[in-house]
PQR file of N, CA, C, O and H, with PARSE charges and radii, in Angstrom:
ATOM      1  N   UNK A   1      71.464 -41.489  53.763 -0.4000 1.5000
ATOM      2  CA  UNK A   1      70.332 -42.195  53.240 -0.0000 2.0000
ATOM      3  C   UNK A   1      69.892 -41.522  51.949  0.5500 1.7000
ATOM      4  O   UNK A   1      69.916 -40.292  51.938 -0.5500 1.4000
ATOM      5  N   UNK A   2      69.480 -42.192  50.822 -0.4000 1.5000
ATOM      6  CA  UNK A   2      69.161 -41.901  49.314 -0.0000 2.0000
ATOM      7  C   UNK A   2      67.553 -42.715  49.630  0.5500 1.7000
ATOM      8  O   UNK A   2      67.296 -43.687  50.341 -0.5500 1.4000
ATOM      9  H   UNK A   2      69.461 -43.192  50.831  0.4000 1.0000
ATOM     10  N   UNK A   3      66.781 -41.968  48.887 -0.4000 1.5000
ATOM     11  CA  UNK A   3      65.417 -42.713  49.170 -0.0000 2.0000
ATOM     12  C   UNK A   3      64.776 -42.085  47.832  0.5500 1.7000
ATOM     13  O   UNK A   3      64.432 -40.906  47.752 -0.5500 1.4000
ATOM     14  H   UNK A   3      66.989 -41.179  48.310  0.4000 1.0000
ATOM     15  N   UNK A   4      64.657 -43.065  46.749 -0.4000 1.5000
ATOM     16  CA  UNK A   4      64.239 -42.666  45.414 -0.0000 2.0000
ATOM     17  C   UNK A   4      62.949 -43.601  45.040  0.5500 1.7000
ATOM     18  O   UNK A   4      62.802 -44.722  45.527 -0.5500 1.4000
ATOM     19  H   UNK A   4      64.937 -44.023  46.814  0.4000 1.0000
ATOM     20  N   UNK A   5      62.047 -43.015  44.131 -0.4000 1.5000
ATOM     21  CA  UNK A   5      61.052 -43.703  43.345 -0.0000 2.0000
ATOM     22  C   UNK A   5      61.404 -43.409  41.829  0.5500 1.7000
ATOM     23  O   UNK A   5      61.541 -42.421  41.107 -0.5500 1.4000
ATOM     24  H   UNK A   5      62.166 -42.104  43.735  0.4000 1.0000
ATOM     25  N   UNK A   6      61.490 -45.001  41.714 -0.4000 1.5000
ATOM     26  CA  UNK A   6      61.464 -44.662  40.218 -0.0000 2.0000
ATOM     27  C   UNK A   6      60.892 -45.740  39.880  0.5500 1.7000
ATOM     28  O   UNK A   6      60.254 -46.491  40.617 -0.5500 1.4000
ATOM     29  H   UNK A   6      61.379 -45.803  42.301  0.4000 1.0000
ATOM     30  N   UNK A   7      61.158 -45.882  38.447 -0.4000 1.5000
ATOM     31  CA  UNK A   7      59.712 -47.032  36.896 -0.0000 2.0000
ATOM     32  C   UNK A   7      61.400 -47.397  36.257  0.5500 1.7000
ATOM     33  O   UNK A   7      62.568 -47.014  36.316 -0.5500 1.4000
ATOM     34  H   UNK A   7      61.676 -45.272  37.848  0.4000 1.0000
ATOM     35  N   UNK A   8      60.580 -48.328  35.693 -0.4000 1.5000
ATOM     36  CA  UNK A   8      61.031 -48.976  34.626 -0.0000 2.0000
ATOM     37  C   UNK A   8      59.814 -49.589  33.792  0.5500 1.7000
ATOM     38  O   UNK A   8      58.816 -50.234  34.114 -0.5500 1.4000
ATOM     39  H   UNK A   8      59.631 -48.640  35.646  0.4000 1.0000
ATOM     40  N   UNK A   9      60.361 -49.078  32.492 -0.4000 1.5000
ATOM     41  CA  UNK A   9      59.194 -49.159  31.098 -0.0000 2.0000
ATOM     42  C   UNK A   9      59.569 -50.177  30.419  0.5500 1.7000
ATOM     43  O   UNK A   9      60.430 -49.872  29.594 -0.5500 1.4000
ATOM     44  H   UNK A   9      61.172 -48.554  32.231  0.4000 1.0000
ATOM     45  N   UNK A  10      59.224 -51.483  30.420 -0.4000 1.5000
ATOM     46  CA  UNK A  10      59.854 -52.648  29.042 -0.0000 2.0000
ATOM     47  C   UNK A  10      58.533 -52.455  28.376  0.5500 1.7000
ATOM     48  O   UNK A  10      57.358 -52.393  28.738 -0.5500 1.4000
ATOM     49  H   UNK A  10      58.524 -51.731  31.090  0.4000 1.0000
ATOM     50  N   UNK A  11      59.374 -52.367  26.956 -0.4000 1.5000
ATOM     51  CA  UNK A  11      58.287 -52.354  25.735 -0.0000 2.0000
ATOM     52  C   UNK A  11      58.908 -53.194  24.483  0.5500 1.7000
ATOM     53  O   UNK A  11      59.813 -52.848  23.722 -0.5500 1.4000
ATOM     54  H   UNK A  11      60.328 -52.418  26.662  0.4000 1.0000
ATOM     55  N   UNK A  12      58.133 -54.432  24.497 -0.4000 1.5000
ATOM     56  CA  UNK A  12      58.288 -55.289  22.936 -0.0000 2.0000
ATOM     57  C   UNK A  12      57.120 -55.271  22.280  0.5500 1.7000
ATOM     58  O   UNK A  12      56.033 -54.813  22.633 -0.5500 1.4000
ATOM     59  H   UNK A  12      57.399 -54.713  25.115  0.4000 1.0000
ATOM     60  N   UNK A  13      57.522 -55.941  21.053 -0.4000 1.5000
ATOM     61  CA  UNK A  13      56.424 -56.249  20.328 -0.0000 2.0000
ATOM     62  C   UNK A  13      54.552 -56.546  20.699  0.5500 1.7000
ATOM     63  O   UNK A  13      53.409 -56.291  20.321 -0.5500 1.4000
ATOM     64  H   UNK A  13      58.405 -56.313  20.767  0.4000 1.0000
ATOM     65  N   UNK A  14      55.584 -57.453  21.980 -0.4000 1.5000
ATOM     66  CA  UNK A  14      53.546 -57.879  21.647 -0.0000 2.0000
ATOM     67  C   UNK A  14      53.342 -57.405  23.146  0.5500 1.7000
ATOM     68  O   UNK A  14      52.123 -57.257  23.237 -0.5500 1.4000
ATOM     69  H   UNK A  14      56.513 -57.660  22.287  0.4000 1.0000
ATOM     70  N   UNK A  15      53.969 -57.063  24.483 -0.4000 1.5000
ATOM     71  CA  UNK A  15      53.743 -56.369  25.598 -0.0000 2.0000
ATOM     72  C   UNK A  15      54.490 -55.260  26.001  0.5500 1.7000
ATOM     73  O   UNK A  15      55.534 -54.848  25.494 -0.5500 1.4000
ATOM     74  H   UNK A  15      54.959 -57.183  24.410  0.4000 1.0000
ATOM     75  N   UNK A  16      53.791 -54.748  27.084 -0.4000 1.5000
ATOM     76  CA  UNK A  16      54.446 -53.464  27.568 -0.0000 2.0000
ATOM     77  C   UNK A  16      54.113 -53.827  29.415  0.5500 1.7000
ATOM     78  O   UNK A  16      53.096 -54.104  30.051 -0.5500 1.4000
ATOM     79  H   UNK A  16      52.944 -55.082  27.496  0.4000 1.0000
ATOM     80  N   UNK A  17      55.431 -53.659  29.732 -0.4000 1.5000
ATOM     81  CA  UNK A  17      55.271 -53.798  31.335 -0.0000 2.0000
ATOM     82  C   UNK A  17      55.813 -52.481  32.283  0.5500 1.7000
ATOM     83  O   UNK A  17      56.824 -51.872  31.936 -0.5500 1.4000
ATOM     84  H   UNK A  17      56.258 -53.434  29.216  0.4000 1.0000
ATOM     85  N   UNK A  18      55.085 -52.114  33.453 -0.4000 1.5000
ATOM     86  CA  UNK A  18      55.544 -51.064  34.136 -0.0000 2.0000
ATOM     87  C   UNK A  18      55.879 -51.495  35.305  0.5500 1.7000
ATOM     88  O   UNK A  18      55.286 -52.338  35.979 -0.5500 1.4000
ATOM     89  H   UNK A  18      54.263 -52.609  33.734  0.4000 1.0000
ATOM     90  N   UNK A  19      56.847 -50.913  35.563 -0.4000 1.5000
ATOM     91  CA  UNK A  19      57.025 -51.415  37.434 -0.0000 2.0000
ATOM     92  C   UNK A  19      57.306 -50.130  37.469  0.5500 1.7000
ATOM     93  O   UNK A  19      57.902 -49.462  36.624 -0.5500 1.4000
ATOM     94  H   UNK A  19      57.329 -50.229  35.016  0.4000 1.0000
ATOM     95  N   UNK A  20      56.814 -49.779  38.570 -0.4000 1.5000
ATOM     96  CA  UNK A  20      57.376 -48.662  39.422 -0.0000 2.0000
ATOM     97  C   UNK A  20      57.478 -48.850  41.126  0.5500 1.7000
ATOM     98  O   UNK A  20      56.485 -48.845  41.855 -0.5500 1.4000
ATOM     99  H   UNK A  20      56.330 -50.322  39.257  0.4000 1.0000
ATOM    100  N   UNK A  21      58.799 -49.005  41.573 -0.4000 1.5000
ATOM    101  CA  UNK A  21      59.631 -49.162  42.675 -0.0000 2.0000
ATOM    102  C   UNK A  21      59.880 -48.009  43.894  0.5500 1.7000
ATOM    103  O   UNK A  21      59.590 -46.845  43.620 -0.5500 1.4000
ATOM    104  H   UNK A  21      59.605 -49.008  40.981  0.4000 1.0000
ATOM    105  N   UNK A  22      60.257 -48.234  44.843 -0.4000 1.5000
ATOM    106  CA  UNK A  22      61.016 -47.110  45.664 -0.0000 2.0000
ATOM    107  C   UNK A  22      62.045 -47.960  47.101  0.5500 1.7000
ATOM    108  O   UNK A  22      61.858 -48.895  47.879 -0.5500 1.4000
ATOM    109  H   UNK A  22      60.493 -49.180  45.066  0.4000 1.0000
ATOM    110  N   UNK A  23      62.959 -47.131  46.869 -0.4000 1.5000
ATOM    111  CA  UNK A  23      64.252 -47.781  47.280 -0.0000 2.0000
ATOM    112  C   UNK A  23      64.281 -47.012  47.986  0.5500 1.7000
ATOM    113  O   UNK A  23      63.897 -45.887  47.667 -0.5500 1.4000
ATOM    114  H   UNK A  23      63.111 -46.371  46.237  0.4000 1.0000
ATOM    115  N   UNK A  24      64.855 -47.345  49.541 -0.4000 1.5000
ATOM    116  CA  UNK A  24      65.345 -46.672  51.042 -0.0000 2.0000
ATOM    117  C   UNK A  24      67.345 -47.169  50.804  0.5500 1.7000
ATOM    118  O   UNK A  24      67.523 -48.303  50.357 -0.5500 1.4000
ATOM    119  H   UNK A  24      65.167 -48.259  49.801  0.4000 1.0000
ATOM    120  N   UNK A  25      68.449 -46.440  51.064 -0.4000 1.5000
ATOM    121  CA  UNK A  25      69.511 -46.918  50.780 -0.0000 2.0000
ATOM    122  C   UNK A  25      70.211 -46.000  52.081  0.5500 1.7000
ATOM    123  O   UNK A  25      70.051 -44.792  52.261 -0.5500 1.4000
ATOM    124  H   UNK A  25      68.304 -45.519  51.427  0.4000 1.0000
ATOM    125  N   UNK A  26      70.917 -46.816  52.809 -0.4000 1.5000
ATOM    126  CA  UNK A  26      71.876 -46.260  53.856 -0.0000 2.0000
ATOM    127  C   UNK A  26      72.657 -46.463  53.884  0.5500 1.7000
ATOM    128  O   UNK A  26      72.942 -47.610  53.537 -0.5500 1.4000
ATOM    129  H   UNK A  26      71.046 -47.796  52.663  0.4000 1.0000
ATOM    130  N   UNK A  27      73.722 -45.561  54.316 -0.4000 1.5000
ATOM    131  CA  UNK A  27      75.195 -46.137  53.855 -0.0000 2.0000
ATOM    132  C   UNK A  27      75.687 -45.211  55.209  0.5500 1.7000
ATOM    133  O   UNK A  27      75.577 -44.003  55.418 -0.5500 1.4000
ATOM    134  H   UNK A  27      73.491 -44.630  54.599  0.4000 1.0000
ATOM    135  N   UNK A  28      76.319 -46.381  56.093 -0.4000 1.5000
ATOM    136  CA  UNK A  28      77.355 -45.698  57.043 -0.0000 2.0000
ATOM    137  C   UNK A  28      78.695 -44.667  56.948  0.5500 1.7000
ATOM    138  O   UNK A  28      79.765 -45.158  56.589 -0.5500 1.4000
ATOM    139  H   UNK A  28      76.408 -47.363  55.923  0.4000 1.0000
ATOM    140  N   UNK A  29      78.623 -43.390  57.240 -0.4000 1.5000
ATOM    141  CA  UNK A  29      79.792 -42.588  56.885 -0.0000 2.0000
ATOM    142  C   UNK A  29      80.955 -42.480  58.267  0.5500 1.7000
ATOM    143  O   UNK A  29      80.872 -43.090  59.333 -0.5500 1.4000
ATOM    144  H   UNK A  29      77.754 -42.991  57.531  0.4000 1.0000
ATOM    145  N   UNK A  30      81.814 -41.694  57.921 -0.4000 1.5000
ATOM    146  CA  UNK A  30      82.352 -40.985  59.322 -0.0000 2.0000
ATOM    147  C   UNK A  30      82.259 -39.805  59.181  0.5500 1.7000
ATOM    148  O   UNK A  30      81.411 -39.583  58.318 -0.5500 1.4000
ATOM    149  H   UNK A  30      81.882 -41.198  57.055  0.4000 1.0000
ATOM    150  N   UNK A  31      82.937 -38.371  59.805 -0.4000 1.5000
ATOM    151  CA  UNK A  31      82.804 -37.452  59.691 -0.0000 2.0000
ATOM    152  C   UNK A  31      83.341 -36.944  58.371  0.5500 1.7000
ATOM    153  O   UNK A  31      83.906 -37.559  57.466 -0.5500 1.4000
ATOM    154  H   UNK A  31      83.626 -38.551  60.507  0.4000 1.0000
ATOM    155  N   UNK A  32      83.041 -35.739  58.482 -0.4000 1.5000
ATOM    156  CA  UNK A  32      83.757 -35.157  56.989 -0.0000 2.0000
ATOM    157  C   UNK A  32      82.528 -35.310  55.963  0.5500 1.7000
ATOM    158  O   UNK A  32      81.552 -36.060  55.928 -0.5500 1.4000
ATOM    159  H   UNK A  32      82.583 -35.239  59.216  0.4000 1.0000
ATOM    160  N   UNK A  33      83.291 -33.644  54.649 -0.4000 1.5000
ATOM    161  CA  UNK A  33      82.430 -34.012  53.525 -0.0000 2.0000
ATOM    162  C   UNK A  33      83.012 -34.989  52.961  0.5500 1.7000
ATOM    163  O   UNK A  33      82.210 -35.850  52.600 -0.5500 1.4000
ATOM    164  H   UNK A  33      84.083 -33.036  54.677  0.4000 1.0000
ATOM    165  N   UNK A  34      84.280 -35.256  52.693 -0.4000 1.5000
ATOM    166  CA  UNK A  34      84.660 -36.821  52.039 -0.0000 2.0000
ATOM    167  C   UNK A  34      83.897 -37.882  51.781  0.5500 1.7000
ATOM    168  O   UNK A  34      83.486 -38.304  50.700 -0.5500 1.4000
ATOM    169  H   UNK A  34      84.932 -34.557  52.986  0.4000 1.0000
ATOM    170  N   UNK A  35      83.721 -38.338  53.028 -0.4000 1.5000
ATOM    171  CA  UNK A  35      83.019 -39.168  53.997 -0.0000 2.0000
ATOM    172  C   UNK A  35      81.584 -38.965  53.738  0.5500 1.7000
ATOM    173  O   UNK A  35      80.744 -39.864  53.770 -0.5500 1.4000
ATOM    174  H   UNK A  35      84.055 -37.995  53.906  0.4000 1.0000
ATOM    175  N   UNK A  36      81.390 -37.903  53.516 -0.4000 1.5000
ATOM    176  CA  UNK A  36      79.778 -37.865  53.034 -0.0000 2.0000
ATOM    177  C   UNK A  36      79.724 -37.920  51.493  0.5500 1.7000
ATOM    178  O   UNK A  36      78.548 -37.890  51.130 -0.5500 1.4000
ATOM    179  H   UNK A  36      82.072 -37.172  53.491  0.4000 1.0000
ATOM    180  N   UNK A  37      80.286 -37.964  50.823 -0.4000 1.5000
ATOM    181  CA  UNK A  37      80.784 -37.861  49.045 -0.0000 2.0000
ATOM    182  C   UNK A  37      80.648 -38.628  49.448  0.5500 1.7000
ATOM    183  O   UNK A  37      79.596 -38.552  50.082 -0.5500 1.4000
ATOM    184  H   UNK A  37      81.241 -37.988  51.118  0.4000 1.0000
ATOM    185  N   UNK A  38      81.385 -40.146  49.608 -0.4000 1.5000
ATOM    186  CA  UNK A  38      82.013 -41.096  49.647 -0.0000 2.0000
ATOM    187  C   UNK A  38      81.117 -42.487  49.849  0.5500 1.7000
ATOM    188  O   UNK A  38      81.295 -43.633  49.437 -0.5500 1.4000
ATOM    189  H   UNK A  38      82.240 -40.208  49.093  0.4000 1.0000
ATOM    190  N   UNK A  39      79.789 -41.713  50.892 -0.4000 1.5000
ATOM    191  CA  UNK A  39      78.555 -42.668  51.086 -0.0000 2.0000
ATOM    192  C   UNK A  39      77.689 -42.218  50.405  0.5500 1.7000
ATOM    193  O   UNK A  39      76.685 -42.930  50.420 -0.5500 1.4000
ATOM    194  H   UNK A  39      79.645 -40.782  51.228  0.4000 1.0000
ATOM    195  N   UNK A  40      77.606 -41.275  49.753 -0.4000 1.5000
ATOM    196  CA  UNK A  40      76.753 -41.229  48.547 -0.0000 2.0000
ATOM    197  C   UNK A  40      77.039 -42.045  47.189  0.5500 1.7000
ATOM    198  O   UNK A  40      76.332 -42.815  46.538 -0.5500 1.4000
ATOM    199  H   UNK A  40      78.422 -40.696  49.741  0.4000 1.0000
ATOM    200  N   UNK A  41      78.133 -41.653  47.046 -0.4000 1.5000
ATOM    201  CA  UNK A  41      78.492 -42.616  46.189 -0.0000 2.0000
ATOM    202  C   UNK A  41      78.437 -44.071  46.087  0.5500 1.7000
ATOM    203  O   UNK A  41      78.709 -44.657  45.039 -0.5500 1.4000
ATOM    204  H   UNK A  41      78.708 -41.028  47.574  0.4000 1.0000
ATOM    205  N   UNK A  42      78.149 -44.561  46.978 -0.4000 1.5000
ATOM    206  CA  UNK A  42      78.210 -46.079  46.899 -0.0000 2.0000
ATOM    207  C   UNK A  42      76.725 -46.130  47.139  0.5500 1.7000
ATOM    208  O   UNK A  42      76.164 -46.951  46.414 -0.5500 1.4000
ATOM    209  H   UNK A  42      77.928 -44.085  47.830  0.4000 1.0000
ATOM    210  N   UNK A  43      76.023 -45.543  47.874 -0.4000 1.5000
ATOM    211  CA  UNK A  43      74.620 -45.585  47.713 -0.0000 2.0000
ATOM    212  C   UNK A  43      73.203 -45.346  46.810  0.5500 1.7000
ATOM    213  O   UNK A  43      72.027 -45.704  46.876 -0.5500 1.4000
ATOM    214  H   UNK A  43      76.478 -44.876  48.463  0.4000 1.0000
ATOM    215  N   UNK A  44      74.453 -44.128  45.511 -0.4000 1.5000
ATOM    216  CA  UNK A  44      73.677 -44.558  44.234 -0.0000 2.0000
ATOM    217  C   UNK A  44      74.307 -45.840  43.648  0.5500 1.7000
ATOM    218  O   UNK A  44      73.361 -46.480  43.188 -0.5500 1.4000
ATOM    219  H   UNK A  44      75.408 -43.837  45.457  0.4000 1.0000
ATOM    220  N   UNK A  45      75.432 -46.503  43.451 -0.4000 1.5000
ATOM    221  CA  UNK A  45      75.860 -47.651  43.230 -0.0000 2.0000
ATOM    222  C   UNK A  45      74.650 -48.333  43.622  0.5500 1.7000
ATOM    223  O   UNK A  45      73.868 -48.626  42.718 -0.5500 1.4000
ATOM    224  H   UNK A  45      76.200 -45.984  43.825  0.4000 1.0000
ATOM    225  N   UNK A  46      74.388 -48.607  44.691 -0.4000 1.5000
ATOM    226  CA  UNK A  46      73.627 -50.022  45.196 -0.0000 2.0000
ATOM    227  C   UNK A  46      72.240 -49.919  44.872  0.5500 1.7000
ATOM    228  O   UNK A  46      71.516 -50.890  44.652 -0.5500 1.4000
ATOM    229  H   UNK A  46      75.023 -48.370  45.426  0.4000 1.0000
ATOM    230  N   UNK A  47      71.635 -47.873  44.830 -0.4000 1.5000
ATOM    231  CA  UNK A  47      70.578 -47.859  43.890 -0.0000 2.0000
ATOM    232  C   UNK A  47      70.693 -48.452  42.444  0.5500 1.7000
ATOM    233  O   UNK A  47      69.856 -49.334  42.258 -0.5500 1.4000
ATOM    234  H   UNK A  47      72.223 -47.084  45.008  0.4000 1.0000
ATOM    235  N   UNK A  48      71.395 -48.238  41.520 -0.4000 1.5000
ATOM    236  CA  UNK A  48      71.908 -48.433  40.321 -0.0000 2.0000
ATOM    237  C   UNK A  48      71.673 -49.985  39.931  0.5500 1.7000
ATOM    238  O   UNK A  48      71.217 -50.539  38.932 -0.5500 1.4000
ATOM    239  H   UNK A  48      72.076 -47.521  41.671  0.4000 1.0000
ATOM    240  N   UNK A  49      72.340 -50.569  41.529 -0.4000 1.5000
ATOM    241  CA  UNK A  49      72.031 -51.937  41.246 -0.0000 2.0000
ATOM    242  C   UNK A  49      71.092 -52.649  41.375  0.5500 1.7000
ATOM    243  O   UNK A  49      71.095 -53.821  40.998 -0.5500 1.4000
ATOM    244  H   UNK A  49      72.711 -50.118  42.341  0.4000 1.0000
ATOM    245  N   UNK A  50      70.116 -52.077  41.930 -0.4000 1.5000
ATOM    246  CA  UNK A  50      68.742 -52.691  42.259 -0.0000 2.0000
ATOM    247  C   UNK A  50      67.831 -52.112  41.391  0.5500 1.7000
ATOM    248  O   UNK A  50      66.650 -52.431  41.528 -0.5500 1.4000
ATOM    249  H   UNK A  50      70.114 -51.126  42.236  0.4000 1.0000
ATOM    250  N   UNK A  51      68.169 -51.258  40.448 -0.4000 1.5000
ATOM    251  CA  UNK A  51      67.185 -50.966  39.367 -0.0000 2.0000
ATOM    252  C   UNK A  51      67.854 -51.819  38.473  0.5500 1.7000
ATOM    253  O   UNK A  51      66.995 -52.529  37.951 -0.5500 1.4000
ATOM    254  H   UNK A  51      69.129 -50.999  40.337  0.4000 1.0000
ATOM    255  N   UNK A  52      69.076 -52.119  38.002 -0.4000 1.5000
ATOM    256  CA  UNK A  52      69.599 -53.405  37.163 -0.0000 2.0000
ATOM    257  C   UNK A  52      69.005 -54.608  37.180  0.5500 1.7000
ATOM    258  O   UNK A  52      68.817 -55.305  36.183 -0.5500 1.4000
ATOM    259  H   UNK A  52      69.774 -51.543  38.426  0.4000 1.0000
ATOM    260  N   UNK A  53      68.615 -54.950  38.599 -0.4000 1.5000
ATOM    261  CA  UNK A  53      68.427 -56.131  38.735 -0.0000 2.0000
ATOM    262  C   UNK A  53      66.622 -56.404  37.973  0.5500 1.7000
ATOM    263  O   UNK A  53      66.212 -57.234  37.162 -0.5500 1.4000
ATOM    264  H   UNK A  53      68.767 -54.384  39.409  0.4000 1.0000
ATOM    265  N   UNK A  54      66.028 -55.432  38.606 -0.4000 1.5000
ATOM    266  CA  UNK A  54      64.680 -54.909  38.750 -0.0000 2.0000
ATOM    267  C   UNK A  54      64.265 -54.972  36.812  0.5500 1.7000
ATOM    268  O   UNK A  54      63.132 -55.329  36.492 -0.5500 1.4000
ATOM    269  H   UNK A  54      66.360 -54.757  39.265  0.4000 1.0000
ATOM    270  N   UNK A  55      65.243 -54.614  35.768 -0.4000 1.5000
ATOM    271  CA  UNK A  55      65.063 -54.613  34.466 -0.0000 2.0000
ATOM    272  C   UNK A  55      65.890 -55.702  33.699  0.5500 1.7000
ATOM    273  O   UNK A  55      66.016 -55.798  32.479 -0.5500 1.4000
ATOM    274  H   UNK A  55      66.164 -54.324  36.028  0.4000 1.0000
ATOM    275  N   UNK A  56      66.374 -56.423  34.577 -0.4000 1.5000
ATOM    276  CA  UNK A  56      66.985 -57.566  34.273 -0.0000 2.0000
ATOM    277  C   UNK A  56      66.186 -58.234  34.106  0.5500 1.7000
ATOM    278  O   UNK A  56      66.063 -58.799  33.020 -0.5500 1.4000
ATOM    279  H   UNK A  56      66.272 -56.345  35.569  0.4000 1.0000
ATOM    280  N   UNK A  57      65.168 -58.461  35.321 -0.4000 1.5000
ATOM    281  CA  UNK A  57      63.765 -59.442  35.553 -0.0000 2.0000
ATOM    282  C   UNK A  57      62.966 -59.312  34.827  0.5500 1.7000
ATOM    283  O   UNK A  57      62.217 -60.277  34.676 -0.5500 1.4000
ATOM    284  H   UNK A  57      65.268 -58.002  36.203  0.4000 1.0000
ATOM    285  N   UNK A  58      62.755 -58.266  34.143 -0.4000 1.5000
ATOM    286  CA  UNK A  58      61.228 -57.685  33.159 -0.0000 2.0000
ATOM    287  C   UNK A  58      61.494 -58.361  32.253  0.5500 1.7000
ATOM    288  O   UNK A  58      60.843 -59.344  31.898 -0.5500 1.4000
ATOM    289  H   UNK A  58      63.364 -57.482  34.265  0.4000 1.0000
ATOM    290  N   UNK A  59      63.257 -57.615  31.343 -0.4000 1.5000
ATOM    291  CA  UNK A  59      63.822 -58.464  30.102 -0.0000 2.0000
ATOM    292  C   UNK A  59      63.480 -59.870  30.146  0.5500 1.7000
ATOM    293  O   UNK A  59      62.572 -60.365  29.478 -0.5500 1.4000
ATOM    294  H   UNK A  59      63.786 -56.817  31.631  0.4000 1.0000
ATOM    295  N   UNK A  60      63.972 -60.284  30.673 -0.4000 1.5000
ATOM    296  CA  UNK A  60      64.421 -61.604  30.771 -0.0000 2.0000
ATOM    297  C   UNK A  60      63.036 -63.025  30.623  0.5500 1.7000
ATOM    298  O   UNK A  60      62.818 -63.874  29.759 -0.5500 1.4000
ATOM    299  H   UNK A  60      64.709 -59.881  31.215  0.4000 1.0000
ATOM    300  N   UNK A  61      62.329 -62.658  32.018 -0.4000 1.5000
ATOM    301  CA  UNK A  61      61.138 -63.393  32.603 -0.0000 2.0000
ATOM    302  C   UNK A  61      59.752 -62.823  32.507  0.5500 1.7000
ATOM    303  O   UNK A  61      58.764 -63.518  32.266 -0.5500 1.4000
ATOM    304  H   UNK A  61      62.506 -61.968  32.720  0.4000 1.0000
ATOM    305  N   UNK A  62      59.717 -61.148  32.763 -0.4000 1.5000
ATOM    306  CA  UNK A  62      58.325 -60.355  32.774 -0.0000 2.0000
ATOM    307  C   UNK A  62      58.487 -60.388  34.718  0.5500 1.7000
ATOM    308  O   UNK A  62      57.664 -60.087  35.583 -0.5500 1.4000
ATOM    309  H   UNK A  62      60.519 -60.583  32.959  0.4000 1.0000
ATOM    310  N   UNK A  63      59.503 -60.744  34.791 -0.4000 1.5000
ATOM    311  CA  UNK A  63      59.352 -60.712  36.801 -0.0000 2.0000
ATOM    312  C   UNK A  63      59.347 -59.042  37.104  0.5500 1.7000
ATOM    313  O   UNK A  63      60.133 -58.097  37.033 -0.5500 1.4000
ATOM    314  H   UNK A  63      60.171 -60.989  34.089  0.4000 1.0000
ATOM    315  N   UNK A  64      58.047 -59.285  37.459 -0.4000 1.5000
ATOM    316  CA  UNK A  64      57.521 -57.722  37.805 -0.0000 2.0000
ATOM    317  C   UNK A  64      57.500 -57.298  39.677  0.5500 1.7000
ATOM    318  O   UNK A  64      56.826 -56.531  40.365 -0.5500 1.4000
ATOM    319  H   UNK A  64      57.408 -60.053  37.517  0.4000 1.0000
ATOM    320  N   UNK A  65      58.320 -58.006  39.876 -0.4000 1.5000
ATOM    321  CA  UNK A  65      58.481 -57.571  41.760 -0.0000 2.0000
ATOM    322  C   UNK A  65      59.825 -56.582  41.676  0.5500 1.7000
ATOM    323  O   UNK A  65      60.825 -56.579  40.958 -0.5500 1.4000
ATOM    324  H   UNK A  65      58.868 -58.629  39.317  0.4000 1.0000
ATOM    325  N   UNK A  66      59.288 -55.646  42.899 -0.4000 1.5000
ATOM    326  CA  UNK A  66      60.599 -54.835  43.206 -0.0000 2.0000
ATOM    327  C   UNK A  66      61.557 -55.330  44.089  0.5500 1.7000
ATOM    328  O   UNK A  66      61.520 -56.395  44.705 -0.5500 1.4000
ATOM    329  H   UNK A  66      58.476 -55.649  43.482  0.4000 1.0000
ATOM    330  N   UNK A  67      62.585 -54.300  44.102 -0.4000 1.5000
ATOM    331  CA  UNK A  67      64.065 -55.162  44.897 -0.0000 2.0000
ATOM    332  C   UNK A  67      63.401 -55.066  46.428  0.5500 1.7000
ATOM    333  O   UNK A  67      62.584 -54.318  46.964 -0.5500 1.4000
ATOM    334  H   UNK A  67      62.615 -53.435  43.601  0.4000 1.0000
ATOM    335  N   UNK A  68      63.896 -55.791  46.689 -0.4000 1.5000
ATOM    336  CA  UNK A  68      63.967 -55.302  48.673 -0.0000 2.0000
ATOM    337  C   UNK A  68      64.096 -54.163  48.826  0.5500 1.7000
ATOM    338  O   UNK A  68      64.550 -53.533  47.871 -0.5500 1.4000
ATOM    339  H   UNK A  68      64.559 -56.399  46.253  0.4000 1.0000
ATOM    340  N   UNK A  69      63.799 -53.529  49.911 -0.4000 1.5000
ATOM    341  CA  UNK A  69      64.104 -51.625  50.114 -0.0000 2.0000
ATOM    342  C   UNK A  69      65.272 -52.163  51.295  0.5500 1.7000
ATOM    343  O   UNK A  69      65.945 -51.340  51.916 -0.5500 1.4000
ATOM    344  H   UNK A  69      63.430 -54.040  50.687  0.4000 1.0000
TER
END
């Protein structure tokens, strides 16, 4: 499990928007450090992707909701 808070800052011309988020992320392993590398890794991935999405929305629309946890 990865469990992060973070923001995202959009700043243009004529507004400035803040979101600040926090993400719960679990990722099933098996034994081993491999295996524990291995679900970390994909679990900042899927963090990665839900802050993408999260500054996709600001750009785009001003959609100021966070991802699902």
């Amino acid at each position: 499990m990865i469990e992060a808070s973070w923001c995202v800052h959009v700043s243009t011309g004529l507004c400035e928007v803040l979101l600040t988020c926090r993400s719960r992320v679990y990722e099933r392993v098996s034994a081993g450090y491999i295996a524990l590398v291995r679900g970390h890794q994909r679990a900042i991935i899927s963090l990665a992707d839900r802050i993408g999405v999260a500054t996709r929305g600001l750009a785009i629309d001003n959609t100021t909701a966070c991802p699902a946890t």
